[in-house]
C-alpha positions in Angstrom: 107.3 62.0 60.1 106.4 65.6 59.4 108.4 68.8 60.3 106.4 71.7 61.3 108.0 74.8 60.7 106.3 77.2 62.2 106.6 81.3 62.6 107.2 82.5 66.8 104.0 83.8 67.0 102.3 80.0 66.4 104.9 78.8 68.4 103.9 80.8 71.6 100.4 79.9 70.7 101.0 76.3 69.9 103.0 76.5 73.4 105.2 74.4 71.3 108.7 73.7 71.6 111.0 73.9 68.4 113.6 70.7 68.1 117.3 71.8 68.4 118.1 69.9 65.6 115.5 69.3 63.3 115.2 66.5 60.6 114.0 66.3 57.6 110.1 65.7 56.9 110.2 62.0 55.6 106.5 63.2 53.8 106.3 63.5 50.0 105.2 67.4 50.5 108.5 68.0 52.7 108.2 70.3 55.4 105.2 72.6 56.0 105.7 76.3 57.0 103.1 77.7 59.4 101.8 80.9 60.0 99.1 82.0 62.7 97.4 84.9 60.4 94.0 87.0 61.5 91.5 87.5 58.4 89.3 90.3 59.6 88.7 89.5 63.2 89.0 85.5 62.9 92.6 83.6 63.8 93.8 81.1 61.0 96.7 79.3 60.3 98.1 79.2 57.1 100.2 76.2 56.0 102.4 76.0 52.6 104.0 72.9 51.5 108.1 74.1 51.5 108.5 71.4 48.0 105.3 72.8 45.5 103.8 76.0 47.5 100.7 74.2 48.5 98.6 76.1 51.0 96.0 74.8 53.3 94.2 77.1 56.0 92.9 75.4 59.7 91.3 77.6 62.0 93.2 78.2 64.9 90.8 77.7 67.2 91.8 74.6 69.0 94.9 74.1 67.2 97.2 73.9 70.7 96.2 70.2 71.7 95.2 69.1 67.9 96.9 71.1 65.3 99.4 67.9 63.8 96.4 65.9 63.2 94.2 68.6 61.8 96.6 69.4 59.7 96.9 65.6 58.2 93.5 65.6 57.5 93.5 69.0 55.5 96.6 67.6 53.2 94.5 64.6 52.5 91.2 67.2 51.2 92.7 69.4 49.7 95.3 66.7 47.5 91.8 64.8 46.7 90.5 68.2 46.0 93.4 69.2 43.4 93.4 65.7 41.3 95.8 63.5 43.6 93.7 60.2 44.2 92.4 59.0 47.5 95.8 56.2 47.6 98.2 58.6 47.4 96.3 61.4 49.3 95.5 59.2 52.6 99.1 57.8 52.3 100.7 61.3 52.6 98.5 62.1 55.7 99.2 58.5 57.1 103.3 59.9 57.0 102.2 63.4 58.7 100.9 61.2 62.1 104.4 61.6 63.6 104.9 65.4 63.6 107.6 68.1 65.2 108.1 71.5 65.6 111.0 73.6 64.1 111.5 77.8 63.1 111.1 78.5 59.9 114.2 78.8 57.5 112.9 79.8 54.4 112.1 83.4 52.7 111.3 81.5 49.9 108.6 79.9 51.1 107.8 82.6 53.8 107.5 85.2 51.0 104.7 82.6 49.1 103.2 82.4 52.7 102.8 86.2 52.1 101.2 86.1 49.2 98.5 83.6 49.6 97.4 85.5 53.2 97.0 88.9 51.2 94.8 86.6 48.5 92.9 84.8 51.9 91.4 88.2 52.8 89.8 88.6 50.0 88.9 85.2 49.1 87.2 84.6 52.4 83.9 84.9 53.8 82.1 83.7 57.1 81.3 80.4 57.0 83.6 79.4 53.7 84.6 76.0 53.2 88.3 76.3 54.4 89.3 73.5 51.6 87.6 75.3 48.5 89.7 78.8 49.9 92.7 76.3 50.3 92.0 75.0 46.6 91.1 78.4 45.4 94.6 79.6 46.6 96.6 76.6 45.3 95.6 78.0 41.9 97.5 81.3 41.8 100.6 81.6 39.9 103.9 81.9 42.2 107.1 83.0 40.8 109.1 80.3 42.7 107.2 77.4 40.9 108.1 79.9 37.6 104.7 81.2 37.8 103.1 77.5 37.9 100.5 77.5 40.5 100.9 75.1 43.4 98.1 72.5 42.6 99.7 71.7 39.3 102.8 71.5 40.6 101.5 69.1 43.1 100.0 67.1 40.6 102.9 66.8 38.5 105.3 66.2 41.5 102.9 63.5 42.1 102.8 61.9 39.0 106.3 62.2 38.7 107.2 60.7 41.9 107.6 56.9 41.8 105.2 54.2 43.5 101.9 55.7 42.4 99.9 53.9 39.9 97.6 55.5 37.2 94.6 55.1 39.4 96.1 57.2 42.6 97.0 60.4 40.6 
């Protein structure tokens, strides 16, 4: 089980409720912050992983009715994408398929969120591949991670973390 946190502007568009009480994401990543951002004209959301900074961008169109899912699959590219092997990658989207809503309660990670939407704008263009811009973020430095980016800190969370062989990392 996944726990979306998400900022009040995706909630209304999400029409999503928040849980009184949340729980704790039983993923590897932890919870995911959310943020509904606009890059020119065009809606996004913008995702960050609350344990290593990882970002992912969906487009928000659609999002209300399939948004849990979407996001599943985009953990499991962009992890692939950054080093993690298939195993471990399709096993942390497998955890996401149970998903709920919650606010936001970090600046921490709201503050990374920040940054990687001021990099978004410039790094995208009509028609990008919305992994590769995910990717491309992934490899800035951020001051939380003490200026690591977030796709080696993935990676070494990863490899760190216990039950993945040599072949899924």
């Amino acid at each position: 089980m996944v726990m979306i946190r998400c900022t009040g502007k995706l909630l209304k568009r999400l029409r999503a409720i928040p849980a009184p009480e949340p729980s704790a994401s039983t993923t590897r990543l932890g919870d995911w912050y959310a943020n509904l951002v606009n890059v020119g004209r065009k809606p996004f959301i913008l995702c960050v992983s609350e344990l290593t900074l990882l970002p992912l961008v969906l487009e928000a169109a659609g999002a209300k009715e399939e948004f849990p899912a979407r996001l599943a699959a985009a953990v499991a590219q962009v992890l692939v994408g950054a080093g993690v092997g298939d195993n471990a990658a399709q096993a942390e989207a497998d955890a996401m398929s149970e998903a709920s809503y919650a606010t936001t309660a970090s600046r921490r990670v709201l503050g990374s969120m920040n940054d990687f939407w001021n990099l978004l704008d410039g790094y995208w263009e009509p028609g990008a591949d919305l992994t590769r811009v995910a990717l491309r973020l992934a490899e800035a430095p951020c001051s939380p991670l003490g200026m690591e980016s977030p796709a080696r800190a993935t990676l070494a969370f990863f490899a760190a973390a216990g039950g993945i062989s040599a072949n899924d990392v």
